[in-house]
N, C-alpha and C positions, 0 to 999 in steps of 0.2 A: 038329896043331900042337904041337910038344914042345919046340920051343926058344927061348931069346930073341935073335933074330937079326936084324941091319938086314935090312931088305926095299926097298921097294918103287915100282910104278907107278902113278901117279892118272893117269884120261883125264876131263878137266875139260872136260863138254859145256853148261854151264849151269842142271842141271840143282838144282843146290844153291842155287845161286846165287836159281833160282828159287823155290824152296822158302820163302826169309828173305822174299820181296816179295811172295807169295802169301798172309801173313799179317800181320794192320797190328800183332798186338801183336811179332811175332816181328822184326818188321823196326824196329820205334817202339825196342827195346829193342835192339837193333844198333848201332844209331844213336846210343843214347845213350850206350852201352858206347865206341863208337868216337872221339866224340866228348870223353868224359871219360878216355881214356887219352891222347890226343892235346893236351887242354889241360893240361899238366903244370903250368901255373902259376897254374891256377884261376881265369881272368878271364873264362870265359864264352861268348869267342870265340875262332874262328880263321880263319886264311886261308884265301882259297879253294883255295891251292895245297896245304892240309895234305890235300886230298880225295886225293890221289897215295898219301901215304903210311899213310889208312886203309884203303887199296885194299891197299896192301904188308901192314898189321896182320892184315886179312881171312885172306890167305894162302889156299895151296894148300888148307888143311883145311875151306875154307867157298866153296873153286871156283872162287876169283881165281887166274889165272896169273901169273908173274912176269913183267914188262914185255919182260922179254929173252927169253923165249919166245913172246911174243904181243904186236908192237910197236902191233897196234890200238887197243891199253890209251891209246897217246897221241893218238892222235885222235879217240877217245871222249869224253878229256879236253876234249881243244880244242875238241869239236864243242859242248860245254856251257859251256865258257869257263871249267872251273877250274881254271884259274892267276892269275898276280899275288898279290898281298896284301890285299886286298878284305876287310875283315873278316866275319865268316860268325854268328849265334848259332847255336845249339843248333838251333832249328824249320828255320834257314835251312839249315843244314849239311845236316840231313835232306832236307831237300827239293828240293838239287842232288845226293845223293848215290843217289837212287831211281833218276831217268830214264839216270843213267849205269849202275848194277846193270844195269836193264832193258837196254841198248844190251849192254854187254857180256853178258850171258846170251841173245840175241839172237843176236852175232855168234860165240858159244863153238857154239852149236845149229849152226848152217852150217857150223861149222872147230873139230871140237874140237883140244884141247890133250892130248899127252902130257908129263908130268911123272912123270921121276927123283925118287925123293926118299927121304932118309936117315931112315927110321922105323925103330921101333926094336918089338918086340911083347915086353911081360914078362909071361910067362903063369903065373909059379912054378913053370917048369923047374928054373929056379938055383938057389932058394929049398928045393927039395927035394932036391937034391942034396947042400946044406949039412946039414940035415935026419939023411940018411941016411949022413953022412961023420961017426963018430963024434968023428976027431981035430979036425976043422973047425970041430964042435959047441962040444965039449968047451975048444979056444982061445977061441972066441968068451963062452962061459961066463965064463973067467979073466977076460977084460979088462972084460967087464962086472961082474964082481963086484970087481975091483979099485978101477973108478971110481967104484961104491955106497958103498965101502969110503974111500976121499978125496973122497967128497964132503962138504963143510961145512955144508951145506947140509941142513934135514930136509925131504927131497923125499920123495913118494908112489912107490912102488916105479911104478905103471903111468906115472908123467910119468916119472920119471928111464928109464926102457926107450923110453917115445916118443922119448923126447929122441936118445936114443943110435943107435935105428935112424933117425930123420928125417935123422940126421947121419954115417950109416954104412951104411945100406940099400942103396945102390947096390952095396956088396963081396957082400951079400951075395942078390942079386937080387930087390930091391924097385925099385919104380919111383919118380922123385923127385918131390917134391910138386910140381916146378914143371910136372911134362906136363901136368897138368890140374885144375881143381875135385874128379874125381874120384876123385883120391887123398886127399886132402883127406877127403873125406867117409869111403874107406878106412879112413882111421885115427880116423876119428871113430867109427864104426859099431864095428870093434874092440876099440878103446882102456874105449868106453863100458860095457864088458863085465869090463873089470878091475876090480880093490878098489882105489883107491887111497890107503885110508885108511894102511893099515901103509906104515909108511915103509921106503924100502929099505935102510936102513943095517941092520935089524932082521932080511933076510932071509941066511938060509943059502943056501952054494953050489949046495946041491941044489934047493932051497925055489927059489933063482934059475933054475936050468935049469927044474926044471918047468913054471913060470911062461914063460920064452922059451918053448921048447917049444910051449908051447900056445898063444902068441901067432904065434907063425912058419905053423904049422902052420892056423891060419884066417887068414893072409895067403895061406900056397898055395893052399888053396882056392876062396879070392875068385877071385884073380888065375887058375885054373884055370878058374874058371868066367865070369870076366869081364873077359879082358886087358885089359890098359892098352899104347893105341898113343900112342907119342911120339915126339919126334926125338931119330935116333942120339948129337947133338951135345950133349942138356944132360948 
């Protein structure tokens, strides 16, 4: 695998699906995840129509199909009655939202489901290739020691670098925080590794590259040794 290229096909047989409701803590925390993204306005409850669009939240990456691929998704619904406006709490939402998983991972087992889909694999191809592009570098250098340089601010050399790839990473093939927790933790694992006592105003051009350098340089390696799949689109 050497490149970071849209790919791919999921054949969504249930078996994911299965996975979350074969375990009550993995599925209790589903539930609540689902639940508290869904109540935006933090009163506790929802309708029982919102069960539609934790099913859309779920997504292809946890074995739901899209309804427009697999129109059974509505008679699954209807077979359990959630629709209308019926207020739901937290235990209850759970507890209409199990027997429809089960149904639909049932009926995915007898018909799976093929799904197209715009993922996107960052493995630190890109990332290395900036690496070993001395002028690439070398510009990248400039602009980050220009904005060490106007910054007002007495920022720590490793925040103001976080700061700048968090906000720039994608030009130069990092993956963006929003694919997952686990970039997230990426740059946590990282970052944790820097000084960020000396502030960056303090450091030199060179002092700067070195420092990129070796931050860039165990981003490719991660990401070598453990891509980040996301969609083409963020």
């Amino acid at each position: 695998m050497c490149t970071d290229e849209p790919l791919v096909v999921s054949v969504l047989d249930g078996n994911t699906i299965r996975l979350f409701l074969e375990d009550e803590d993995d599925f209790a925390m589903l539930a609540e995840n689902l639940f508290t993204d869904l109540d935006a306005e933090d009163e506790g409850k929802l309708n029982k129509n919102e069960i539609r669009r934790a099913l859309a939240n779920m997504g292809v990456e946890m074995g739901v199909p899209p309804v427009s691929d697999f129109p059974m998704v509505n008679d699954i619904l209807k077979k359990h009655g959630a629709e209308g406006e019926e207020k739901l709490g937290q235990a209850q939402f759970a507890q209409l939202l199990q027997p429809i998983l089960q149904d639909l991972a049932d009926a995915l087992a007898l018909k799976h489901v093929t799904v197209l889909q715009n993922v996107k694999i960052t493995n630190g191809s890109k990332l290395r290739k900036v690496l070993a592009d001395k002028n690439q570098f070398d510009d990248l250098i400039e602009k980050m020691y220009q904005q060490t340089c106007s910054c007002q601010e007495e920022k720590g050399c490793a925040e103001i670098i976080r700061s700048y790839l968090e906000n720039n990473g994608n030009d130069l093939g990092l993956p963006p925080l929003e694919a997952n927790e686990a970039v997230i933790l990426l740059y946590d694992a990282i970052f944790s590794e820097i000084d960020n006592k000396r502030k960056a105003k303090e450091l030199e051009k060179n002092e700067l590259g070195d420092l990129m350098k070796q931050i860039l340089q165990k981003f490719a390696a991660q990401l070598q040794a453990n891509p980040v799949f996301h969609d083409a689109l963020i």
